[in-house]
C-alpha positions as a printed NumPy array, in Angstrom:
array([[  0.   ,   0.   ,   0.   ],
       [  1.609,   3.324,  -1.144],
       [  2.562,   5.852,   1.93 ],
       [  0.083,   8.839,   1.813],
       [  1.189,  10.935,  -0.197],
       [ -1.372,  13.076,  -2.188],
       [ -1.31 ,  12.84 ,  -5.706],
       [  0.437,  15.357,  -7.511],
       [ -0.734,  16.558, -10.935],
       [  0.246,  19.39 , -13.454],
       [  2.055,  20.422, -16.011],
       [  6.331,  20.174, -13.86 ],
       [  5.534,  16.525, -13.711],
       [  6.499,  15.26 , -16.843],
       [  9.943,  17.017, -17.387],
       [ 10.323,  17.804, -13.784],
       [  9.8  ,  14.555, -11.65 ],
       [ 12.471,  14.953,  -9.399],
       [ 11.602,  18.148,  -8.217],
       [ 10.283,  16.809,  -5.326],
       [ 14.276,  15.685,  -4.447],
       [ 15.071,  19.268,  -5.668],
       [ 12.918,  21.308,  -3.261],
       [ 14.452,  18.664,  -0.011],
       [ 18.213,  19.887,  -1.266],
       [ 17.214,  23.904,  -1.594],
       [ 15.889,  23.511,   1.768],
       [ 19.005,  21.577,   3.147],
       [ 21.176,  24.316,   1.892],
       [ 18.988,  27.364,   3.345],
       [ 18.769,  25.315,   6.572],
       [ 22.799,  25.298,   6.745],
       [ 22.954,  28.918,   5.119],
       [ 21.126,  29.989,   8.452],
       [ 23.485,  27.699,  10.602],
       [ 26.748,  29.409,   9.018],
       [ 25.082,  32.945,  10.184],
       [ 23.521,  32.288,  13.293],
       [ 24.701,  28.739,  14.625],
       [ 27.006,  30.282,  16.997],
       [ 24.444,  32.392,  18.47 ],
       [ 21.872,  30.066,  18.596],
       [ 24.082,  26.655,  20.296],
       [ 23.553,  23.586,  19.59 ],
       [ 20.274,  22.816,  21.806],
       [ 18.143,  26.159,  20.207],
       [ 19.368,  25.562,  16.929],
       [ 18.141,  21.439,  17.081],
       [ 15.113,  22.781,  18.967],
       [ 13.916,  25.472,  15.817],
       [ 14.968,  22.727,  13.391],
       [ 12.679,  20.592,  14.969],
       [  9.818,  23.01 ,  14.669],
       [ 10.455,  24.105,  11.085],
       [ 10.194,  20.49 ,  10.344],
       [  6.928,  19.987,  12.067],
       [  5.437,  23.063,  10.128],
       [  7.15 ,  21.792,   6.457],
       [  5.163,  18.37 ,   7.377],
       [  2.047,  19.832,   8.182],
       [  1.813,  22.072,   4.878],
       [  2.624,  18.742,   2.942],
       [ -0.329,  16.732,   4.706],
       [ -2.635,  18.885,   4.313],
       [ -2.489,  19.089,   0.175],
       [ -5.548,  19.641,  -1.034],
       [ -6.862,  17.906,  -4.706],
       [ -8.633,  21.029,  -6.664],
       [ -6.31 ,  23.598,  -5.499],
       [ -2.608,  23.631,  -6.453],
       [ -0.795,  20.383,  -4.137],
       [  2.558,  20.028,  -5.931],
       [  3.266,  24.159,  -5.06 ],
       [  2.353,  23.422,  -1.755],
       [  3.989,  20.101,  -1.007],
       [  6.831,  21.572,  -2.827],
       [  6.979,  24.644,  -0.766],
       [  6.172,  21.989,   2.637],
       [  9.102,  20.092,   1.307],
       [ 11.598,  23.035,   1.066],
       [ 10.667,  24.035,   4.563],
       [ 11.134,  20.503,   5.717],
       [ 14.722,  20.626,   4.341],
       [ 15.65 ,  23.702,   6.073],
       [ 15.275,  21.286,   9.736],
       [ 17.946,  18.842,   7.94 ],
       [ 14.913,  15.685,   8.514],
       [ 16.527,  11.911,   8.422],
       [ 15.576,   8.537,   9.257],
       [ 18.851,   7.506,  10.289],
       [ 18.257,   7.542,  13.886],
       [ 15.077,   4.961,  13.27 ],
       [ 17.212,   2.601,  11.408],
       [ 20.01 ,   3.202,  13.602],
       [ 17.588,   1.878,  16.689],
       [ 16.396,  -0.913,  14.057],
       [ 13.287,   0.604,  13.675],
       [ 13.078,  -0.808,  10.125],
       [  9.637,  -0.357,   9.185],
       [  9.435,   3.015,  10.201],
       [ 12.463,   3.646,   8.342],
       [ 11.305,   2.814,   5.447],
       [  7.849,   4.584,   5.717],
       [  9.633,   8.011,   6.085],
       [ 11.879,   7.483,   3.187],
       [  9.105,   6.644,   1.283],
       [  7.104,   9.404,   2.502],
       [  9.638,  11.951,   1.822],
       [ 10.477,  10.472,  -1.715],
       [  6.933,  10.133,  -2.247],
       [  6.866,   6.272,  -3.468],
       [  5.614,   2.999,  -1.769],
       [  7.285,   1.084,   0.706],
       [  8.357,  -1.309,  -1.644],
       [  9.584,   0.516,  -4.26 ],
       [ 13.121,  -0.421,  -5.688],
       [ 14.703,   3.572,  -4.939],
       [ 13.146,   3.489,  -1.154],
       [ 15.361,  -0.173,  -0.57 ],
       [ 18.579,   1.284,  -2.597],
       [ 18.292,   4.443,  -0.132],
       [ 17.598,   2.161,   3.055],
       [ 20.467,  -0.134,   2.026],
       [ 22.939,   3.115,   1.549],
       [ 22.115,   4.211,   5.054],
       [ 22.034,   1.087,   6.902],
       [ 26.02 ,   0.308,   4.941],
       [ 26.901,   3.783,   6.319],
       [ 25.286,   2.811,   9.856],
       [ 27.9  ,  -0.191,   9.844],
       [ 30.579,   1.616,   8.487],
       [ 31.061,   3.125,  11.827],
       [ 30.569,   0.113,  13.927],
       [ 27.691,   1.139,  15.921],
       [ 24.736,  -0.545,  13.956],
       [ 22.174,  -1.875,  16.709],
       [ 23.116,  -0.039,  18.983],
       [ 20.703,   2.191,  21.211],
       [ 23.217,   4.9  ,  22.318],
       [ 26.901,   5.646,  21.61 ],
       [ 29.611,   5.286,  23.763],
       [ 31.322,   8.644,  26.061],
       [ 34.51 ,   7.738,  24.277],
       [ 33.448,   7.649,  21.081],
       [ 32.766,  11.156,  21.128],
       [ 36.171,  11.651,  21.846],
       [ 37.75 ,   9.633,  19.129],
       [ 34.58 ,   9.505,  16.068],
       [ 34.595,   5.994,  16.186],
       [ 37.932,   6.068,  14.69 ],
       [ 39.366,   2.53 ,  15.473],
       [ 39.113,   0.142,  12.328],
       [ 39.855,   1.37 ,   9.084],
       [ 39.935,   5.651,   9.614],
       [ 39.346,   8.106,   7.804],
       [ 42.013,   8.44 ,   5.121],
       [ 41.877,   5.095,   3.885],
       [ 38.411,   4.805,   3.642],
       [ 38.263,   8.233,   1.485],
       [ 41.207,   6.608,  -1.055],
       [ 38.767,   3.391,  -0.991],
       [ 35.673,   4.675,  -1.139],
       [ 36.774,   6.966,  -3.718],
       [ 38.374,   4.078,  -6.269],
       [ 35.537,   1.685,  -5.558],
       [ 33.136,   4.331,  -6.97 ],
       [ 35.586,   5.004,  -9.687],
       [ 36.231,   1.415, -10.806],
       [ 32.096,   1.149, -10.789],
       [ 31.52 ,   3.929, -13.241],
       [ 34.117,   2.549, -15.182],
       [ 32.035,  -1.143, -15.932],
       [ 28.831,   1.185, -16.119],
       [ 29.874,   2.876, -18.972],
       [ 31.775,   0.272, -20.375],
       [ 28.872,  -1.622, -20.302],
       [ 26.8  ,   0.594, -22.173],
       [ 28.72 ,   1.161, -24.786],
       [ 27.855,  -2.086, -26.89 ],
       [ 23.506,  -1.138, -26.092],
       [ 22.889,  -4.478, -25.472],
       [ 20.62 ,  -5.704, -22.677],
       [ 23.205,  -8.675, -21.79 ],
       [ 25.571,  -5.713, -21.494],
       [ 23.362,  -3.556, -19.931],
       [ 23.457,  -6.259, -16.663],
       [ 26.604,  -5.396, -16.275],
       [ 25.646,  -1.987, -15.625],
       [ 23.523,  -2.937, -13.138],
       [ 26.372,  -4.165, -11.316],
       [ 27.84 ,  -1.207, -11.923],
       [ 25.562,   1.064, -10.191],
       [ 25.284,  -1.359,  -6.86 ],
       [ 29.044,  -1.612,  -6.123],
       [ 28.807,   2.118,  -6.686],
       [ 26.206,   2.187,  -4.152],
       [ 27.913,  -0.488,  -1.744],
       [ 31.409,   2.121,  -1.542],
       [ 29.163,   5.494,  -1.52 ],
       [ 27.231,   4.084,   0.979],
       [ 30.08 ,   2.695,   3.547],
       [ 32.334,   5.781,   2.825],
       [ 31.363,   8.964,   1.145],
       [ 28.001,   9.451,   2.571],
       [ 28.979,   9.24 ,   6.252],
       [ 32.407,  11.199,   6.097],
       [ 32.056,  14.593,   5.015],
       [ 29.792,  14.915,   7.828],
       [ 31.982,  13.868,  10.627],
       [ 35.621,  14.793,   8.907],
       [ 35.36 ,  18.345,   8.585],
       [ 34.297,  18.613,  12.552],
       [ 37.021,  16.914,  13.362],
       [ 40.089,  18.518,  10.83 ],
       [ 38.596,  21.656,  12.227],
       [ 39.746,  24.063,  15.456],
       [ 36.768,  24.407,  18.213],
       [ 36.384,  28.258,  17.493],
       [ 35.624,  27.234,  13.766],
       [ 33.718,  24.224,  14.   ],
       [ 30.187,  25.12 ,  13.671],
       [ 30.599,  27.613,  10.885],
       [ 33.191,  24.868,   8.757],
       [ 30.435,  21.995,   9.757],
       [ 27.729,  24.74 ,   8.09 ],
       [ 30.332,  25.395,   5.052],
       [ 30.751,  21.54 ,   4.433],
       [ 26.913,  20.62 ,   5.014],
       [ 26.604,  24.056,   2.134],
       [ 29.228,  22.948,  -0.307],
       [ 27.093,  18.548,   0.337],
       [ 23.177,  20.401,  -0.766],
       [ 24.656,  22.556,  -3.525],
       [ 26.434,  19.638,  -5.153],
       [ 23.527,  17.446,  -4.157],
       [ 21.252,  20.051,  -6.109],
       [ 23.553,  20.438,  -9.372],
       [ 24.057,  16.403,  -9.55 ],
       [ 20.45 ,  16.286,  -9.532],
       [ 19.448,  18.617, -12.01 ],
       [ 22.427,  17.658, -14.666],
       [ 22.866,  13.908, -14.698],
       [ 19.459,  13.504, -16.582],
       [ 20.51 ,  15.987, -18.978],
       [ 23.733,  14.416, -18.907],
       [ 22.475,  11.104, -20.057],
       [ 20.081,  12.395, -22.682],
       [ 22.827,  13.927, -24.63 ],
       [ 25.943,  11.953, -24.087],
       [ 24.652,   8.876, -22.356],
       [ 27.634,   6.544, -21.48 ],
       [ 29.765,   9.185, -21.408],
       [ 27.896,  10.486, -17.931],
       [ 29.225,   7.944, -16.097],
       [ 32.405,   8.726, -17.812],
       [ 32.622,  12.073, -16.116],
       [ 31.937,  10.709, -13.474],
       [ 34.592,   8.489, -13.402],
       [ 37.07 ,  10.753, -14.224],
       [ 35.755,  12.953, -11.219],
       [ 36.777,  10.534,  -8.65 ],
       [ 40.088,   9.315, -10.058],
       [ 40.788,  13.326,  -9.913],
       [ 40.033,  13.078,  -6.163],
       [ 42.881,  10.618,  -5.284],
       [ 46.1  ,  13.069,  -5.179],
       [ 43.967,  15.386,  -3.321],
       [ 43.266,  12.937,  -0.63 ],
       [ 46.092,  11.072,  -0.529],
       [ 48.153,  14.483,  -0.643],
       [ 45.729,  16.563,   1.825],
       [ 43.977,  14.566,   3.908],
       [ 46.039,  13.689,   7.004],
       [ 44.623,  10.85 ,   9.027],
       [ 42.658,  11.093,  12.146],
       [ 42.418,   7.388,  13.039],
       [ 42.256,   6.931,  16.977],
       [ 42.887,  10.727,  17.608],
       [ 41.031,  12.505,  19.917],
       [ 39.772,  16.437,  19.   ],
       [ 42.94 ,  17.977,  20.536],
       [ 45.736,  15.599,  19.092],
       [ 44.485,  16.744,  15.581],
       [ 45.325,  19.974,  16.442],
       [ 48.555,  19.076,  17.07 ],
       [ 48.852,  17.632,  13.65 ],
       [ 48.465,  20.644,  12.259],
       [ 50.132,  22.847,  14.929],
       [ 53.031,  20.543,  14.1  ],
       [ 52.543,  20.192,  10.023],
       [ 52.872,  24.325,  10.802],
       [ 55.435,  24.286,  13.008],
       [ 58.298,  21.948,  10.994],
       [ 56.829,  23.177,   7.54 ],
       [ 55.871,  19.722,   6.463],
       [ 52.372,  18.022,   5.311],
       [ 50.107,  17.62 ,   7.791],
       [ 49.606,  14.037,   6.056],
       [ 52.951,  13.687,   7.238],
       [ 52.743,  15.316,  10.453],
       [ 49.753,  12.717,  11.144],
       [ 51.934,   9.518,  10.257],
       [ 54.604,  10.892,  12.676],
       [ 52.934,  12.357,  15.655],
       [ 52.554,   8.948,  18.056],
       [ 49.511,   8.826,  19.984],
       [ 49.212,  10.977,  22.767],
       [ 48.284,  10.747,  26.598],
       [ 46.465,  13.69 ,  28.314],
       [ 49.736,  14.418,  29.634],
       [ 51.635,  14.213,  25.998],
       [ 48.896,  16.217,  24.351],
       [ 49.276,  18.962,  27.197],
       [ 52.935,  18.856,  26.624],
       [ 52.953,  19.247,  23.096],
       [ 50.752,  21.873,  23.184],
       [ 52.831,  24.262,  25.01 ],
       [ 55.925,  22.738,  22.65 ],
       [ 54.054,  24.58 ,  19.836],
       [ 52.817,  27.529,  21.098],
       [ 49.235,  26.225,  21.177],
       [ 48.918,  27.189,  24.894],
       [ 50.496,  30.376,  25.06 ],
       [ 48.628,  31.566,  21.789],
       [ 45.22 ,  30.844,  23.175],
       [ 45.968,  32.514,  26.798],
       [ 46.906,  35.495,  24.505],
       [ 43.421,  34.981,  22.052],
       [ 41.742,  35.789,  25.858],
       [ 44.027,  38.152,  26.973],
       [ 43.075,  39.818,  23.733],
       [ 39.17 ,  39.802,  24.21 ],
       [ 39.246,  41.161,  28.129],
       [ 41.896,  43.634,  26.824],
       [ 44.86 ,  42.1  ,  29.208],
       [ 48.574,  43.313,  28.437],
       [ 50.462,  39.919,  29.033],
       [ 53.575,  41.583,  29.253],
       [ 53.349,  43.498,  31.957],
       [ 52.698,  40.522,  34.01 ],
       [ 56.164,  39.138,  33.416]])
């Protein structure tokens, strides 16, 4: 039985279905826009607490579509304004609350339960739910907010995997599609699940957990806002070109696309130090270091050991770390350090 969704008619349906997916992403982006500007001033509790109440209102106006009147504006417009609370059924699947899972992807994609895009988008989410190791679980550990989860494979190498696995899968999608056979086309298939299985254990989760943790405290809300910016925007072009895309050049999207990951690699291996088993201040003495000795911080990460409370304290004040954020507050309550000695 389809989820209740009211029926949408009019004259965007036909070379506009997705939309629907469109108008989630704007409001995703606006939702984060606001963050960037006034998450600092909000905190964390008010800011979850208004995105919580935006959402309620976006799902009210999409209930209450009315036939006769004009339903795909206003789901659309209940849609966007859903998007601006950043709504996800992660934690129900994370708490293996399947069913109800699956009813709010549905609802929000606006297909039935069973439908074959509602189990590829379950199956994405559950693979990133065991990619960090806490699947079943019904809270997450005190230490893990100290270290991400970071213990098995970390961050680094499951960017540089993630990223070739998706590569290598565009590669047999288009190669498959260039004979336009339907035994060929199988292979395509295949294709676009592996692509799924190494999006889904690696690219979706990370971007929203590596920029918190490459980034200082005094930055971290407004880089988290950049990052979740830079994920809608992209989110928005991808969705409005890749049909396009495959009208007029067809195998050659996934082509692109191809090329667009293995273009990825030197970045990451080159850029991205590794923040496997580090807790928020030891990556700041990555960098502090990386500054310091004028090397890589992908360096500076393979060579910093792991750190004690005591070695991180140490190592601060090695680097200037310490005395540069007793000056930062000396600064704001207008202190001269000097003439203290």
């Amino acid at each position: 039985m389809p989820v209740s969704i009211p029926r949408l008619r009019g004259p965007w349906i036909g070379s506009r279905a997705h939309s629907n997916k469109l108008s989630v992403d704007v409001g995703c982006l606006f939702g984060a826009i606001f963050i960037l500007t006034f998450g600092d001033f909000l905190g964390r509790r008010r800011a979850m607490m208004l995105g919580g109440a935006v959402m309620i209102l976006g799902v009210i106006i999409q209930v209450t579509c009315q036939p006769g009147s004009t339903p795909l504006a206003q789901f659309i417009i209940g849609r966007t304004i859903t998007g601006i609370g950043n709504e996800s059924p992660r934690w129900l699947l994370t708490r293996e609350r399947y069913e109800e899972g699956e009813t709010v992807i549905a609802a929000l994609r606006g297909l039935e339960v069973s439908d074959r895009d509602t189990q590829i988008q379950k199956a994405i989410i559950m693979d990133s739910i065991k990619a960090s190791g806490y699947a079943g679980r019904k809270g997450t550990p005190l230490k893990a907010v100290f270290t991400g989860g970071r213990k098995r494979a970390g961050r680094r190498n499951l960017f540089l995997w993630g990223t070739v696995g998706q590569g290598l899968s565009m590669v047999l999608v288009f190669a498959c599609l260039i004979p336009g056979t339907p035994s060929a086309a199988k292979g395509a298939a295949v294709g676009l699940f592996t692509y799924i299985a190494s999006f889904g254990a690696t690219w979706l989760p990370l971007p929203w957990l590596y920029p918190a943790e490459i980034s200082p405290i005094k930055t971290r809300a407004k880089a988290n806002a950049l990052s979740t910016c830079s994920n809608w925007l992209f989110n928005f072009l991808i969705v409005m070109i890749t049909p396009i895309m495959i009208t007029n050049i067809g195998w050659g999207t996934y082509l692109f696309f191809a090329i667009v990951n293995a273009c990825f690699l030197p970045v990451i291996y080159f850029l991205y130090p590794e923040t496997k088993q580090r807790s928020l201040e030891e990556i700041d003495i990555i960098f502090a270091k990386g500054y310091s000795e004028n090397i890589s911080y992908v360096r500076a990460a393979k060579e910093l050991p792991f750190l004690s409370d005591e070695d991180i304290d140490k190592k601060a004040k090695e680097y200037g770390l310490v005395e540069a954020e007793e000056q930062e507050e000396a600064d704001v309550l207008g202190v001269d350090l000097k003439s203290y000695g």
